[in-house]
C-alpha positions in Angstrom: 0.0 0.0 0.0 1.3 3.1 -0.8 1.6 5.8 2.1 -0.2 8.4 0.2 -3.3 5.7 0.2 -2.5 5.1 3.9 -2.4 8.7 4.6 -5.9 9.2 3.5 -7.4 5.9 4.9 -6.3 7.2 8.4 -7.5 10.5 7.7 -10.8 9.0 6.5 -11.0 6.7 10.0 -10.1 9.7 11.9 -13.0 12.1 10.9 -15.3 8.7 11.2 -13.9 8.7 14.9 -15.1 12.2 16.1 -18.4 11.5 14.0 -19.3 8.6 15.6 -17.8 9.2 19.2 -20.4 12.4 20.3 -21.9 13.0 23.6 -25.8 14.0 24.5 -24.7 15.4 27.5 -21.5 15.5 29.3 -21.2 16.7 33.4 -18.2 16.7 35.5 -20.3 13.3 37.0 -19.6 12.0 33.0 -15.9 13.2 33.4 -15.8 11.1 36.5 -17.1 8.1 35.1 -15.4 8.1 31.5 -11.7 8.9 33.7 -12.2 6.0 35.8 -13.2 3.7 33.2 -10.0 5.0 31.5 -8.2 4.5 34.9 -9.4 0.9 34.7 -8.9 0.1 31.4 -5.1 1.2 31.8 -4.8 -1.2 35.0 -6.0 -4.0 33.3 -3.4 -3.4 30.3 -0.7 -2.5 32.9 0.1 0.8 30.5 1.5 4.0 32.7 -0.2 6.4 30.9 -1.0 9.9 32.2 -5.0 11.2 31.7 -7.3 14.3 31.8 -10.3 15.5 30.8 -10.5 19.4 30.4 -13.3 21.4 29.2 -12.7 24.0 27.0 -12.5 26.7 29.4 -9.3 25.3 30.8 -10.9 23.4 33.9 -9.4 20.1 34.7 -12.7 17.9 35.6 -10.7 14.7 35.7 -7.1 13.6 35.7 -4.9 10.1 37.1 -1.5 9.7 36.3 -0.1 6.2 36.8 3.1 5.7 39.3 5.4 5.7 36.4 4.4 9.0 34.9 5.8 12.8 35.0 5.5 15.7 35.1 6.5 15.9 31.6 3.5 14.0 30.4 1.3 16.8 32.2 3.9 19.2 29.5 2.8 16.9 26.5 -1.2 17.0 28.0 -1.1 20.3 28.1 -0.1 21.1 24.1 -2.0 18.3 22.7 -5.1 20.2 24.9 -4.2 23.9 22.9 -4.3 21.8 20.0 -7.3 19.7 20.0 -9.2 23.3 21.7 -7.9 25.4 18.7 -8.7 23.3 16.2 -11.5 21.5 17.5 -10.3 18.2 15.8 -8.7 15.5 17.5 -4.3 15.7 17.4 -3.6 12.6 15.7 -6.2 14.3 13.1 -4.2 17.3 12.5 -1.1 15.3 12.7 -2.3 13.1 9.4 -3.9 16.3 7.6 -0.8 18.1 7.7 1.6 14.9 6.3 -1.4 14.7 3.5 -1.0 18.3 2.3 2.8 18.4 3.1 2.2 21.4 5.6 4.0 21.8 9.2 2.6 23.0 12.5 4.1 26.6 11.1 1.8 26.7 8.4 -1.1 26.5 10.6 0.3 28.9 12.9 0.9 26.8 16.1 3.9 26.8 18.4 5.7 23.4 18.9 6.1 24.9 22.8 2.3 25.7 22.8 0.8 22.6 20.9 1.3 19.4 19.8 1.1 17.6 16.4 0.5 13.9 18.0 -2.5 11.3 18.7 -3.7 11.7 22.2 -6.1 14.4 22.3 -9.5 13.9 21.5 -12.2 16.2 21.5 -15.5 16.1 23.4 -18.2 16.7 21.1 -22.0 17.8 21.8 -24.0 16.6 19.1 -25.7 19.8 19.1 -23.5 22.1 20.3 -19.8 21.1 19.1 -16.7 20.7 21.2 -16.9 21.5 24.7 -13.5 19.5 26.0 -11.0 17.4 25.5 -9.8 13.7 26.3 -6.1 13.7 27.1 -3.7 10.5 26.8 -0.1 10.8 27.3 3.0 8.0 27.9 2.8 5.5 25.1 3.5 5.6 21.4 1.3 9.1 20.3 -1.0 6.6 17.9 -1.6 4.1 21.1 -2.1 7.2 23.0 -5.0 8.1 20.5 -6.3 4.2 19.9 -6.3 4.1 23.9 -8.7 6.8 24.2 -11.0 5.4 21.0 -11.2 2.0 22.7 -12.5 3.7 26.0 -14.8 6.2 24.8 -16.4 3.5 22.1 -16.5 1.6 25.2 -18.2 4.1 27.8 -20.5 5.0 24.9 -21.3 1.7 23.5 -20.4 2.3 19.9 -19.2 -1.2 18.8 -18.3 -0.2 15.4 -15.7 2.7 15.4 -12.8 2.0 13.2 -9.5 2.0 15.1 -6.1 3.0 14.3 -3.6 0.6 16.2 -0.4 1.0 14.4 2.4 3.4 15.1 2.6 6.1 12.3 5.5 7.8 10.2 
């Protein structure tokens, strides 16, 4: 397969990601239960993975960091937040749109110490209102980081068929 065809497969799994993973509703209680969920799910796999869940206005409504994360994963949490606020996509999203038009972070006018081109943020979505937060993985490869949060949030909102990308990328 050639990468430009893999390029736009991801991109195409990507946007069928934030279409299909959209809330009703989500409260600080729905923070609550999606983190530990989250919390559980990374037990189970043993991963020591840092998360959060922030709502667009900067408040942090949930966030665990396993024994074997840092501070520096809070760093990498933080950018891939600005990113996924700003452009109200999810990171590994931008990440694959800019390799498919050949574009850097520069061209879209983001600072590498403000934001970060990498899976692992994932936006909260309203169905009628549009992105009000963001889902936050960091501390395994950035496309795990991503296909960590997909698995968890198909899971807390029982979507069976979401189309996963489980493979590191470029």
């Amino acid at each position: 397969m050639d990468k430009e065809k893999t390029v736009e497969e991801f991109l195409n799994a990507l946007i069928m990601q934030e279409d299909i993973l959209q809330f009703t509703h989500f409260t600080n209680d729905d923070a609550w239960e999606l983190g530990r969920l989250m919390v559980d799910e990374a037990k189970r796999k043993g991963l020591n993975v840092a998360i959060s869940i922030r709502l667009n206005n900067g408040v942090v409504v949930f966030q665990h960091l396993m024994d074997k994360t840092n501070l520096d994963n809070i760093f990498w949490m933080e950018r891939k937040f600005n990113t996924v606020k700003r452009m109200e996509m999810s990171s590994l999203r931008l990440f694959m749109q800019l390799k498919k038009n050949n574009q850097t972070m520069l061209d879209k006018f983001l600072d590498e110490t403000e934001y970060a081109c990498c899976g692992g943020g994932f936006p909260i979505r309203l169905e009628d209102s549009g992105v009000i937060g963001v889902v936050l993985v960091s501390g395994l490869n950035h496309a795990l980081d991503h296909d960590f949060i997909i698995k968890c949030l198909s899971k807390y909102l029982h979507m069976d068929e979401v189309p996963r990308i489980k493979q590191p990328l470029y």
